[in-house]
C-alpha positions in Angstrom: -1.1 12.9 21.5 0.7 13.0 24.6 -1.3 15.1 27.5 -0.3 16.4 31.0 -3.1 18.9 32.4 -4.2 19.9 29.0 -7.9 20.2 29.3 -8.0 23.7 27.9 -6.9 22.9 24.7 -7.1 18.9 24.1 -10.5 19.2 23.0 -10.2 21.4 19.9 -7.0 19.3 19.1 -9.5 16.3 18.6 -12.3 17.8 17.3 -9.7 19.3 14.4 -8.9 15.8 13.3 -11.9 15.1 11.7 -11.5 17.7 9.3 -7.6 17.0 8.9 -8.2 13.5 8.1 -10.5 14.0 5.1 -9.3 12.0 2.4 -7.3 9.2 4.5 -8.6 6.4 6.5 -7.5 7.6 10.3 -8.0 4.7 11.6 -6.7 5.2 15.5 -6.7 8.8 17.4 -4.8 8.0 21.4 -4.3 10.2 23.8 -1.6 9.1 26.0 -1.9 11.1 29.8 0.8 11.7 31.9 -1.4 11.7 35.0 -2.9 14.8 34.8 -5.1 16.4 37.9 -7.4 18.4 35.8 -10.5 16.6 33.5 -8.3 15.9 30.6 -9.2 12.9 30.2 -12.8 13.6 30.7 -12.5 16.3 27.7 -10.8 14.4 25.2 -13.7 11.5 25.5 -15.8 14.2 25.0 -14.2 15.8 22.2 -14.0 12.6 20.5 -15.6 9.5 21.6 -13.7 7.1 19.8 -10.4 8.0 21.3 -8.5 5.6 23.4 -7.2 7.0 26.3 -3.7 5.5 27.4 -3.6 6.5 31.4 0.2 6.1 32.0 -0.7 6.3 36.1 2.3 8.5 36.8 4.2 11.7 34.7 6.9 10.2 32.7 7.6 12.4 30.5 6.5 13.4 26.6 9.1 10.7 25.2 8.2 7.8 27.3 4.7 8.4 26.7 5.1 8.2 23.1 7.6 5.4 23.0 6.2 3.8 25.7 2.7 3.7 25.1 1.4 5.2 21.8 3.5 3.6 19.0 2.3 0.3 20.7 -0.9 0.5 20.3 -1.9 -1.5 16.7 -0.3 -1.9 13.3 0.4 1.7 11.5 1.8 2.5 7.9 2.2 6.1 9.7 1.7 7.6 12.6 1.1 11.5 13.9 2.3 12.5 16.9 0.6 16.0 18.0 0.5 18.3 20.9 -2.1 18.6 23.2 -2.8 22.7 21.9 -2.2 21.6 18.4 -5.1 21.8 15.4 -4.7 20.6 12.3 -6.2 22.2 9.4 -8.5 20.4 7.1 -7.2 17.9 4.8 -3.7 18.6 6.6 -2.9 15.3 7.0 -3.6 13.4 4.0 -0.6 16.5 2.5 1.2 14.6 5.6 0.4 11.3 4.5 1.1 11.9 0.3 4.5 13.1 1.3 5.6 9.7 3.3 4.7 8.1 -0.8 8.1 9.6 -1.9 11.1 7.1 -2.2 13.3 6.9 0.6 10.8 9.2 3.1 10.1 8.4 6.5 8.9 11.5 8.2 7.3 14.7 7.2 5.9 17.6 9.2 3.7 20.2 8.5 4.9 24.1 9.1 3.3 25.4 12.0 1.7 29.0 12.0 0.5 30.7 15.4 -3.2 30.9 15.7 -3.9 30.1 12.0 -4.8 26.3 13.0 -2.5 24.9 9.7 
């Protein structure tokens, strides 16, 4: 999750993965921060303590961050890449995860619905 002054949603975002990842091992949540001035970080560490927090010291954008910072942090069989206002619904990402199982598949996204948090 790539953040830049989100503090007034990045906390629901990572309190919703709990419940999303029901049925897969999540092994990793990181939050990548573009430098924000508000408490962002201070929220998401809140929200969910195991996050690692990936302080990228200046803005650089919501592609650098994720190339340049999140996909390096571990070995992944897959990896979700969410906005800082996004929640997942529960069990959302083990549908996510099932659908990578096809032949041939290396991506799959979930339909996003305003205010409905699936």
């Amino acid at each position: 999750m790539v953040t830049y002054n989100s503090a007034d949603v990045v906390g629901p975002s990572l309190r919703a993965l709990r419940a999303g990842a029901v049925g897969i091992d999540l092994v990793r949540v990181v939050v990548v921060d573009n430098s924000s001035r508000d408490d962002t970080v201070d929220v998401a560490r809140r929200a969910l303590p195991e996050v690692e927090v990936v302080q990228m010291g200046e803005n650089r954008g919501y592609a650098a961050a994720i190339n340049g910072a999140g996909l390096k942090h571990g070995d992944h069989d897959a990896v979700v890449v969410l906005n800082p206002d996004t929640e997942v619904g529960p069990g959302s990402l083990r549908v996510l995860a099932e659908a990578l199982e096809g032949p041939g598949v290396g991506f799959s996204c979930q339909r996003c619905v305003a205010g409905t948090a699936r």
